[in-house]
C-alpha positions as CSV (number, residue, x, y, z in Angstrom):
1,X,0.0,0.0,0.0
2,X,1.7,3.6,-1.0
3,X,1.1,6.5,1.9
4,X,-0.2,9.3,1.0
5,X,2.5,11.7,0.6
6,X,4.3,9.0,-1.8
7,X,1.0,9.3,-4.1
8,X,0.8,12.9,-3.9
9,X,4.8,12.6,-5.2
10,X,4.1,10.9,-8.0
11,X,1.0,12.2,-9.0
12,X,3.2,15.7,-9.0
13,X,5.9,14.0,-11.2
14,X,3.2,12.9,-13.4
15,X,1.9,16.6,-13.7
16,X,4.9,17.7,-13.8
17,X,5.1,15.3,-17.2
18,X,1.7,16.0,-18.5
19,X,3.0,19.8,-18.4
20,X,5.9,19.3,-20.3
21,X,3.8,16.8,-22.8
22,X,1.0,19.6,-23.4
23,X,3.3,22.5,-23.7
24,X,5.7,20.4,-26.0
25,X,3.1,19.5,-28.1
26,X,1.7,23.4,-28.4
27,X,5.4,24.3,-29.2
28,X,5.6,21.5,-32.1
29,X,1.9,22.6,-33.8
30,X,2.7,26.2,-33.6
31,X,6.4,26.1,-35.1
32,X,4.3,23.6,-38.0
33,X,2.1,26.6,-38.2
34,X,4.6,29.2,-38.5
35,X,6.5,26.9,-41.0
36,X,3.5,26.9,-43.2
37,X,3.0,30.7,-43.3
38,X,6.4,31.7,-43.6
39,X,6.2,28.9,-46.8
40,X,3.1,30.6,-48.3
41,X,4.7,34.3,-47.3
42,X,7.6,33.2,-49.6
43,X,5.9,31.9,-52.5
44,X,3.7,34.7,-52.3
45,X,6.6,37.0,-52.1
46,X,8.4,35.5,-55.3
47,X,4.7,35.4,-57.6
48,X,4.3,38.9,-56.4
49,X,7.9,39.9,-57.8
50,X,7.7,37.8,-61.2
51,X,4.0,39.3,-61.8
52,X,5.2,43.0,-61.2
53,X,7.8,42.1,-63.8
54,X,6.0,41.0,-66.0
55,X,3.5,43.5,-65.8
56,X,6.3,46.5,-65.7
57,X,7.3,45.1,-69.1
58,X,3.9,45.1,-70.4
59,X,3.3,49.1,-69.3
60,X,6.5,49.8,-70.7
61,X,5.1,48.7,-73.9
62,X,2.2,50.6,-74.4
63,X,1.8,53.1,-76.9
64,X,-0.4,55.5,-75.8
65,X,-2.1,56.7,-72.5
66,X,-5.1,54.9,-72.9
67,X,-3.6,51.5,-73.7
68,X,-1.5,52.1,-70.8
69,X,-4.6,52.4,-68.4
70,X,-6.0,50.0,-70.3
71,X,-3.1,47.2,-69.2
72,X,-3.4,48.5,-66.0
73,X,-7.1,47.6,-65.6
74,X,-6.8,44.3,-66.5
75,X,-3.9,43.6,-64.1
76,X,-6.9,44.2,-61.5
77,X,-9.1,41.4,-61.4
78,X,-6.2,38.8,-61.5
79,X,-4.2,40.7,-58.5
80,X,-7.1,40.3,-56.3
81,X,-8.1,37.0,-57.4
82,X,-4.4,36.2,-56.0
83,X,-5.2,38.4,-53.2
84,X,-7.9,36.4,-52.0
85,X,-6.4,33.1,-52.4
86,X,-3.7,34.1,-50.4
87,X,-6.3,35.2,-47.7
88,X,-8.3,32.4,-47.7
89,X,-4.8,29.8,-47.8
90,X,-4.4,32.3,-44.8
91,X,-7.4,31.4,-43.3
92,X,-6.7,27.8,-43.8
93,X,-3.4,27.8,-42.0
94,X,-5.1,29.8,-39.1
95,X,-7.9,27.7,-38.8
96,X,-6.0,24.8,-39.1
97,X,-3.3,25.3,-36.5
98,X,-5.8,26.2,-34.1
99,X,-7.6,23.4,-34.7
100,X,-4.5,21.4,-33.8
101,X,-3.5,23.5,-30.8
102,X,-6.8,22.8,-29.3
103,X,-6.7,19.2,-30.2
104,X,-3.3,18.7,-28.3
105,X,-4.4,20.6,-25.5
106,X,-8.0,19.0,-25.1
107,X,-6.3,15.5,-25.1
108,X,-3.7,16.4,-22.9
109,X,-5.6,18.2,-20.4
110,X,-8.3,15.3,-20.4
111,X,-5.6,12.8,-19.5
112,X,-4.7,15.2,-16.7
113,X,-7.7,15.4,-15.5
114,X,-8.7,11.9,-15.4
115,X,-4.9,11.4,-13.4
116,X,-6.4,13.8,-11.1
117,X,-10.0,12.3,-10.3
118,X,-7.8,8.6,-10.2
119,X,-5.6,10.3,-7.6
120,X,-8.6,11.7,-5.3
121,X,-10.2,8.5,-5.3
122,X,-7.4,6.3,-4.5
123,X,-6.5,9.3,-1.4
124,X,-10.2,9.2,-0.9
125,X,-10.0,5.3,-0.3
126,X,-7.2,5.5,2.4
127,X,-8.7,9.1,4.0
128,X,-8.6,8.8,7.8
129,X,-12.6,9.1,9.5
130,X,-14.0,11.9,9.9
131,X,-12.6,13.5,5.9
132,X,-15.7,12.6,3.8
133,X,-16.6,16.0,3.8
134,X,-13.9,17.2,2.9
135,X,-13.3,14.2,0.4
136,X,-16.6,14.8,-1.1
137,X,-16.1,19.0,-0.8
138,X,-13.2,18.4,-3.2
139,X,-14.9,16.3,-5.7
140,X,-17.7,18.6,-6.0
141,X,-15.4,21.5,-6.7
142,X,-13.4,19.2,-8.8
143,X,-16.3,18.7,-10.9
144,X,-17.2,21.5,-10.9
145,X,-14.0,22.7,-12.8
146,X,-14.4,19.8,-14.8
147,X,-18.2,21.2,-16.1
148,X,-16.2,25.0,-16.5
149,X,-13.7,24.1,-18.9
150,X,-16.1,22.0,-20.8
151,X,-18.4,25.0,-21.1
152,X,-15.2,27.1,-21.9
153,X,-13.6,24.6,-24.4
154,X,-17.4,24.5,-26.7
155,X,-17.6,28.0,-26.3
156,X,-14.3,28.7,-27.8
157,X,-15.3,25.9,-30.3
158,X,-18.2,28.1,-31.5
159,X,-16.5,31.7,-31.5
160,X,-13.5,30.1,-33.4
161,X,-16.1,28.5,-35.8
162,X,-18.5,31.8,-36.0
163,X,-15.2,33.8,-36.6
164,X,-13.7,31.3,-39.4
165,X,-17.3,31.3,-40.7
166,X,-17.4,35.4,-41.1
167,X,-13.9,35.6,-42.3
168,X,-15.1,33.0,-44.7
169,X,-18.2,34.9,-45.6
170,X,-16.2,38.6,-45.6
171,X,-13.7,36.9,-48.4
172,X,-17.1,35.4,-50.6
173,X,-18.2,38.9,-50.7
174,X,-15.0,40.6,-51.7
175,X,-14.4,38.0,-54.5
176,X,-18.2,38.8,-56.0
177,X,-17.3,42.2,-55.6
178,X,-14.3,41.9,-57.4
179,X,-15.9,39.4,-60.2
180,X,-18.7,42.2,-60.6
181,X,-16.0,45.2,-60.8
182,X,-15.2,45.0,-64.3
183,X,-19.0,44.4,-65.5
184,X,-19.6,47.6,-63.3
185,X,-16.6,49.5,-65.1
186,X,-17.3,48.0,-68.6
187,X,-20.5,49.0,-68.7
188,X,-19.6,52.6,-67.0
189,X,-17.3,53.4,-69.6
190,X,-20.0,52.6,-72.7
């Protein structure tokens, strides 16, 4: 049979562990996430530099003001086509790193948690008389933190989804307004 202070030892180390797991894990998916957007910052970068190349060299060719401004419209609607799939590859990355940041931490604080709730049974077991108060006290406040962070992990859930969805929406609307900007300026300039 193990005393009490030897469980409360090892249930520390164990903590101690599960810490070092969780924030090990956080440290891996946010380096992967910061690996990706560097990666699409870079490629971005160098399509950005080759299309204002090419586009220089096609200004530089015009013959006259109007074939000039001309060019220059049409480089619109492809430049913010490009700017909207790099927002919503963006997005993506976001989203998708936080979905794996809170999928490392959920498991890892679950596991913690059910370490915890083994611990304060098996101390509850050997408890001297007279403690099931405070036993039971410590259960109920244990669940109670329990119920907290479940209420606190689905509300994050749904602001993370709510914000994803309106980001979402917000780039929808920009890319109709950008489809519709050169029916708008076509017919205008009839």
């Amino acid at each position: 049979m193990f005393s009490i202070p030897e469980q409360f030892s090892n249930a520390t180390k164990a903590n101690f562990e599960s810490q070092f797991a969780i924030f090990s894990a956080l440290t891996n998916k946010t380096f992967e996430g910061v690996e990706k957007l560097v990666d699409l910052n870079l490629t971005a970068a160098k399509a950005s530099l080759e299309d204002t190349s090419a586009t220089a060299k096609q200004l530089l060719t015009a013959k006259d003001p109007q074939e000039f401004f001309s060019l220059s419209a049409a480089q619109a609607q492809p430049t913010a086509e490009k700017a909207i799939a790099y927002g919503r590859h963006l997005t993506s990355i976001a989203s998708g790193t936080a979905a794996e940041f809170s999928k490392a931490a959920e498991s890892q604080i679950l596991e913690t948690n059910r370490k915890v709730i083994s611990l304060v049974d098996e101390v509850s077991k050997n408890a001297p008389a007279g403690t099931e108060s405070a036993v039971a006290l410590f259960k109920s406040a244990l669940g109670s933190a329990n119920a907290g962070y479940e209420q606190f992990t689905r509300t994050a859930k749904q602001a993370a989804e709510a914000i994803e969805a309106n980001v979402n929406a917000a780039v929808n609307q920009f890319t109709a307004a950008v489809k519709a900007a050169p029916t708008a300026a076509t017919a205008a300039a009839k």
